[in-house]
MDTraj code that builds the backbone (N, CA, C; nanometers):
import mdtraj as md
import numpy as np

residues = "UNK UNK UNK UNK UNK UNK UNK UNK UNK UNK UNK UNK UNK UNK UNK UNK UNK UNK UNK UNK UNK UNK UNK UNK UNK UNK UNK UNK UNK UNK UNK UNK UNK UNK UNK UNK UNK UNK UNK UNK UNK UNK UNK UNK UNK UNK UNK UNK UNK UNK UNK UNK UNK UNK UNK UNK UNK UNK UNK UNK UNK UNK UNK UNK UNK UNK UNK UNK UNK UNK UNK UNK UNK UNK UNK UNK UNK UNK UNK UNK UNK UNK UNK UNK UNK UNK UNK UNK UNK UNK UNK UNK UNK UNK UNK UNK UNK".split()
xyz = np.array([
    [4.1378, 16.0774, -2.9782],
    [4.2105, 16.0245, -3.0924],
    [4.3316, 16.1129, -3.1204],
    [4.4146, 16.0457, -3.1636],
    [4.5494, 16.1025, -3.1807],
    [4.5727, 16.1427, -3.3334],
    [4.6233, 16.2903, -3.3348],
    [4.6531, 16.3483, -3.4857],
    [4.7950, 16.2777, -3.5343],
    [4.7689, 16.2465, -3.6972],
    [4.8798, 16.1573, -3.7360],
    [4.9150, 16.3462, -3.8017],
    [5.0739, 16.2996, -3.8972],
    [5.1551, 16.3800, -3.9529],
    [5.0018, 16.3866, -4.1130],
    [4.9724, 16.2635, -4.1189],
    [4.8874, 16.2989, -4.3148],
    [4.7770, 16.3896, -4.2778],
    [4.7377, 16.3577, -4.1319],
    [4.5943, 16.4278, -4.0958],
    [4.5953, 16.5601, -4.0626],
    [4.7559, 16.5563, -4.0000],
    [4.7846, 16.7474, -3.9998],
    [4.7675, 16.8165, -4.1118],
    [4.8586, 16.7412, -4.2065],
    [4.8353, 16.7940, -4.3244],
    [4.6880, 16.8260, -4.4355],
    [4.6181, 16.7249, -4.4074],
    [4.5291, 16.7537, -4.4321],
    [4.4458, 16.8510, -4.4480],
    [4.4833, 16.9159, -4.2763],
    [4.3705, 16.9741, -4.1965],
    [4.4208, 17.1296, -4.2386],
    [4.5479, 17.1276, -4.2665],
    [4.6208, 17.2465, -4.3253],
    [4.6204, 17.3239, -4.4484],
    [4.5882, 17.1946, -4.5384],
    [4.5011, 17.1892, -4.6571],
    [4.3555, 17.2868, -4.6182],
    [4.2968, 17.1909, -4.6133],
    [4.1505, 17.3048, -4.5376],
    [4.2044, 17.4229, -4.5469],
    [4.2518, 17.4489, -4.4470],
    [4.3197, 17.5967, -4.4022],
    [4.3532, 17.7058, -4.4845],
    [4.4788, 17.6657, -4.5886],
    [4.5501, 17.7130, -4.6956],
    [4.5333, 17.6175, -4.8116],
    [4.4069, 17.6132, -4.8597],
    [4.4205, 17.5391, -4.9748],
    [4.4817, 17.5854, -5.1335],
    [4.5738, 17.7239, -5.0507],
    [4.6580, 17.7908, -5.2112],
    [4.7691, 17.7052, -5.2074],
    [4.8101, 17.6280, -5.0885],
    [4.9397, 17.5889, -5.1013],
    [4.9376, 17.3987, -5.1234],
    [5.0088, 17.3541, -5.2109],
    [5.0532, 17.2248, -5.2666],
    [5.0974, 17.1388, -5.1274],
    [4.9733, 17.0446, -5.1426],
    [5.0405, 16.9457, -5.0511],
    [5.1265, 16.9371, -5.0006],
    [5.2193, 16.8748, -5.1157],
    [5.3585, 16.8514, -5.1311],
    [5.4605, 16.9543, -5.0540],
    [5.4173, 17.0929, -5.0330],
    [5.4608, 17.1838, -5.0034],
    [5.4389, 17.2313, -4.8371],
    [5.2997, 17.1766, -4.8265],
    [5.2585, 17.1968, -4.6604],
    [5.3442, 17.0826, -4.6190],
    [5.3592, 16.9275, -4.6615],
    [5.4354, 16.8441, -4.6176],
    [5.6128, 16.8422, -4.5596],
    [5.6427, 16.9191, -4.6783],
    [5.7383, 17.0033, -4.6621],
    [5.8195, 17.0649, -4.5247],
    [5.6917, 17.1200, -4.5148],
    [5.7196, 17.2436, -4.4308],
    [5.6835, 17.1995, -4.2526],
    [5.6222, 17.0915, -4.3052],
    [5.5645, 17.0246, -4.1176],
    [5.7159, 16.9331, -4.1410],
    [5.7582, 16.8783, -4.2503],
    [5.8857, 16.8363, -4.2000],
    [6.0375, 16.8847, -4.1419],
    [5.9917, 16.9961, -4.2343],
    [6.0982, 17.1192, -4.1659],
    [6.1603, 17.1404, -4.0281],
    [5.9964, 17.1471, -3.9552],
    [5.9664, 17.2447, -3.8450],
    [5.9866, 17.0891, -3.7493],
    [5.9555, 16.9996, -3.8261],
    [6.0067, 16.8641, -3.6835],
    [6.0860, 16.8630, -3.7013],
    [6.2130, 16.8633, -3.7954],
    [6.3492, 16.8448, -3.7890],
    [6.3701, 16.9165, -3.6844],
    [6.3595, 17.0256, -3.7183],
    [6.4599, 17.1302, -3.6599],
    [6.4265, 17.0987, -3.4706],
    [6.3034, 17.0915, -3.4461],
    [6.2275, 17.0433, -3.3092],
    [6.3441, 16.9532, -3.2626],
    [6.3581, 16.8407, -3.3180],
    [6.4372, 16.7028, -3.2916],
    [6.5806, 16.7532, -3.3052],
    [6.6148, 16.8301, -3.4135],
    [6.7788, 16.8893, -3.3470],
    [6.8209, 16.9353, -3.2399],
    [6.7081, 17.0686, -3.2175],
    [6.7323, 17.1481, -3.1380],
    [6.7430, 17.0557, -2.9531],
    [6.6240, 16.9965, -2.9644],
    [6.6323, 16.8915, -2.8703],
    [6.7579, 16.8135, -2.8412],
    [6.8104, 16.7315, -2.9893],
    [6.8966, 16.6569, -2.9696],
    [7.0162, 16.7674, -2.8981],
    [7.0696, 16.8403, -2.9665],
    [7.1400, 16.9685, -2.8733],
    [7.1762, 16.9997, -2.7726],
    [7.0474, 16.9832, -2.6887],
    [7.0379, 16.9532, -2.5734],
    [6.9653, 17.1053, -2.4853],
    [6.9148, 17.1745, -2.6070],
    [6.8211, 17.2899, -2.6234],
    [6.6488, 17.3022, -2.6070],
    [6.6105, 17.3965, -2.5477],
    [6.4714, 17.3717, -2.5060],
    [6.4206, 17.4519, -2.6246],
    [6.3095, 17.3841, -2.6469],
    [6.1943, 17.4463, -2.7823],
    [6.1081, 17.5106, -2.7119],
    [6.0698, 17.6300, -2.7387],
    [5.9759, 17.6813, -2.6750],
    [5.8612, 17.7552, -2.7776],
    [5.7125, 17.7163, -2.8432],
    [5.6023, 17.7179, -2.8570],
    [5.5004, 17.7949, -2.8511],
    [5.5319, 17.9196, -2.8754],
    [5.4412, 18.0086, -2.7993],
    [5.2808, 17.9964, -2.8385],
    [5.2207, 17.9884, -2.6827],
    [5.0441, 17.9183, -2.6740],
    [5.0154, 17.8383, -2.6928],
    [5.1535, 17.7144, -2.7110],
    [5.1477, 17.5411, -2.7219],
    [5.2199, 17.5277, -2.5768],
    [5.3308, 17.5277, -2.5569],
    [5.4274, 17.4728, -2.5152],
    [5.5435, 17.5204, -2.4540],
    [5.6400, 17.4269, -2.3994],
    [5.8000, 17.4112, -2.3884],
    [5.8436, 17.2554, -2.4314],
    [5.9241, 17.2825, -2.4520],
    [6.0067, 17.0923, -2.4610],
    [6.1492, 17.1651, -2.4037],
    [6.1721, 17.0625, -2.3344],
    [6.3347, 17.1069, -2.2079],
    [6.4266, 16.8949, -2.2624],
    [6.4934, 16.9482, -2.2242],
    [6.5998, 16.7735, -2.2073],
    [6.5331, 16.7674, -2.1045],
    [6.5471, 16.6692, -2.0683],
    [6.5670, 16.6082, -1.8948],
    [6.6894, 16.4802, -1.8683],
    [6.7858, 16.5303, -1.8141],
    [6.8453, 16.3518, -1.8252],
    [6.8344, 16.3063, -1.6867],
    [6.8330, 16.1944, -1.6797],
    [6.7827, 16.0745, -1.5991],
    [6.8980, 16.0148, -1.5551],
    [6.9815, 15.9819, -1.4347],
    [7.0609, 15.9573, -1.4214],
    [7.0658, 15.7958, -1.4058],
    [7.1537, 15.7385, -1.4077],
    [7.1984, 15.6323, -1.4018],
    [7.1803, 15.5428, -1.2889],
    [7.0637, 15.4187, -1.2699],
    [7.0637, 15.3634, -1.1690],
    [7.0365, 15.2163, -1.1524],
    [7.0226, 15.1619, -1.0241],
    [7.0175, 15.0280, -1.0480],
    [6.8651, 14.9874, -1.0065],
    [6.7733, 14.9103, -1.0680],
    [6.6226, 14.9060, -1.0534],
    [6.5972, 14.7019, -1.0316],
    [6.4977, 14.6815, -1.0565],
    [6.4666, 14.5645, -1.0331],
    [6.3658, 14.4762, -1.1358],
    [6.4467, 14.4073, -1.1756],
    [6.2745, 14.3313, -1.3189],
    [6.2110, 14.3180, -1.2183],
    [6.0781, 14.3295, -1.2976],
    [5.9723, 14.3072, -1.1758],
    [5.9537, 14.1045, -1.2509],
    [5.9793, 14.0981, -1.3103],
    [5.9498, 13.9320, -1.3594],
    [6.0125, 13.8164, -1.2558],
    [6.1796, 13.8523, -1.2772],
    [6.2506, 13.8080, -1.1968],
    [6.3377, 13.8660, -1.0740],
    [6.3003, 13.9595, -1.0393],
    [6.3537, 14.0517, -0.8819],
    [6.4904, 14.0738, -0.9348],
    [6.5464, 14.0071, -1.0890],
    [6.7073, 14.0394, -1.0762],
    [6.7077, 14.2035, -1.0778],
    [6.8560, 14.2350, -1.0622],
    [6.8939, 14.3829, -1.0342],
    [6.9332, 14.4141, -1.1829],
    [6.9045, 14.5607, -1.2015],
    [6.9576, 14.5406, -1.3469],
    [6.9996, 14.6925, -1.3496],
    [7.0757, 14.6957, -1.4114],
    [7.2057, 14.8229, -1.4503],
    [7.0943, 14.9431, -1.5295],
    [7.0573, 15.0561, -1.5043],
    [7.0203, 15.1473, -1.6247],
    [7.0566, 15.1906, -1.6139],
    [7.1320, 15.2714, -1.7519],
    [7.2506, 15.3795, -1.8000],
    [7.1889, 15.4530, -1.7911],
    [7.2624, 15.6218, -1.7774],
    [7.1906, 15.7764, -1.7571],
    [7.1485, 15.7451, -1.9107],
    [7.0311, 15.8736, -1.9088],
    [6.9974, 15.8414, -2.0360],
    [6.8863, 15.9937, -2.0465],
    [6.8732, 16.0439, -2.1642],
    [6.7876, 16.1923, -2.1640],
    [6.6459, 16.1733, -2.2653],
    [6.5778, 16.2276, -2.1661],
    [6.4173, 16.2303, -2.1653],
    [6.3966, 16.3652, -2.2424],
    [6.2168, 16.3487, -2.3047],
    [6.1906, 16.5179, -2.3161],
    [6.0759, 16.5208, -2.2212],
    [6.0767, 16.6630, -2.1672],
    [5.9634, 16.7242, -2.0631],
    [5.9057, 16.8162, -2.1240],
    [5.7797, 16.7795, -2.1539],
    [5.6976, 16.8839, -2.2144],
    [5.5685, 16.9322, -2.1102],
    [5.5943, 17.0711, -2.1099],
    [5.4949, 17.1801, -2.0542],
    [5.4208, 17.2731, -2.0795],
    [5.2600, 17.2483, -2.0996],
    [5.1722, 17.3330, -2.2127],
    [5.1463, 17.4220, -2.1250],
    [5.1700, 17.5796, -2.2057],
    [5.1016, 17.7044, -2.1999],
    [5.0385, 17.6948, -2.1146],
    [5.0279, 17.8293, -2.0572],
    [4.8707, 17.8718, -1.9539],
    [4.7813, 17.9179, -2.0920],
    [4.8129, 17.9858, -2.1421],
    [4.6731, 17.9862, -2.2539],
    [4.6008, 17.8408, -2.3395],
    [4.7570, 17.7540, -2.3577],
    [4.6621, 17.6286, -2.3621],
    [4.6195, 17.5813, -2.2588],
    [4.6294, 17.5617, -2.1352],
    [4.5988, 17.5131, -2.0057],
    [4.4337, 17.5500, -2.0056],
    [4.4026, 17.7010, -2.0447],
    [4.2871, 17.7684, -2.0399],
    [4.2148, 17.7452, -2.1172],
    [4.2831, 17.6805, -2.2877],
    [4.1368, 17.6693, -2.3204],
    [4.1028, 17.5238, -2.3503],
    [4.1890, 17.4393, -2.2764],
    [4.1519, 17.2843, -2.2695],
    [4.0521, 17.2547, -2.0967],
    [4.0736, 17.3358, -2.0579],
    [3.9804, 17.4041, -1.8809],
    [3.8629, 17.5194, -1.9497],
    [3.8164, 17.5584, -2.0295],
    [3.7503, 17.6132, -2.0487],
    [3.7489, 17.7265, -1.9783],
    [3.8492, 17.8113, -1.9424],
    [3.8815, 17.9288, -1.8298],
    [3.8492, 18.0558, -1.9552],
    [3.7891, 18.1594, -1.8814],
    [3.7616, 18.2586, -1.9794],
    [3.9531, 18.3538, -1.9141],
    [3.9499, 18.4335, -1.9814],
    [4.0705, 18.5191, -1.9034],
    [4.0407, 18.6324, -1.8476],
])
top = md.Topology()
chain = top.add_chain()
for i, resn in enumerate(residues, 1):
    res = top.add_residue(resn, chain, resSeq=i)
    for name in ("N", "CA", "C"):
        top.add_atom(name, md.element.get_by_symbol(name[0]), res)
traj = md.Trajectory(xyz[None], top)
């Protein structure tokens, strides 16, 4: 099952229940902005014991509907590539270190 943004919060609650909802909400919105700028940018986020997020752009090519075999134009266009930690790698593998 997939964690929504209310359920993070939630769970953060638990965690730090000195701090105001309103205030943990806040602050997970913060930290995605800035994620999604930095990205937009064209800047890699890097996560430490989560992650990386990199651009990737995709260049421009010509492909095929698969419905009707026509040919169809796709513009370059930029992806994100995300790459989890070896410490997360380890403890979703259950690897001791």
């Amino acid at each position: 099952m997939a964690i929504v943004k209310s359920k993070l919060i939630k769970e953060l609650k638990k965690s730090y229940p000195n701090f105001l909802i309103r205030d943990l909400d806040k602050v997970v919105e913060i930290i995605l902005k800035e994620i999604k700028e930095t990205l937009k940018r064209g800047e890699g986020v890097e996560l430490r014991n989560f992650g990386t997020f990199r651009v990737n752009i995709q260049k421009a090519s010509i492909r095929r509907n698969p419905k009707t075999g026509e040919k169809v134009s796709v513009p370059k266009k930029r992806t994100i590539k995300w790459k989890m930690s070896k410490d997360l790698f380890k403890k979703l593998n259950n690897e001791k270190e």
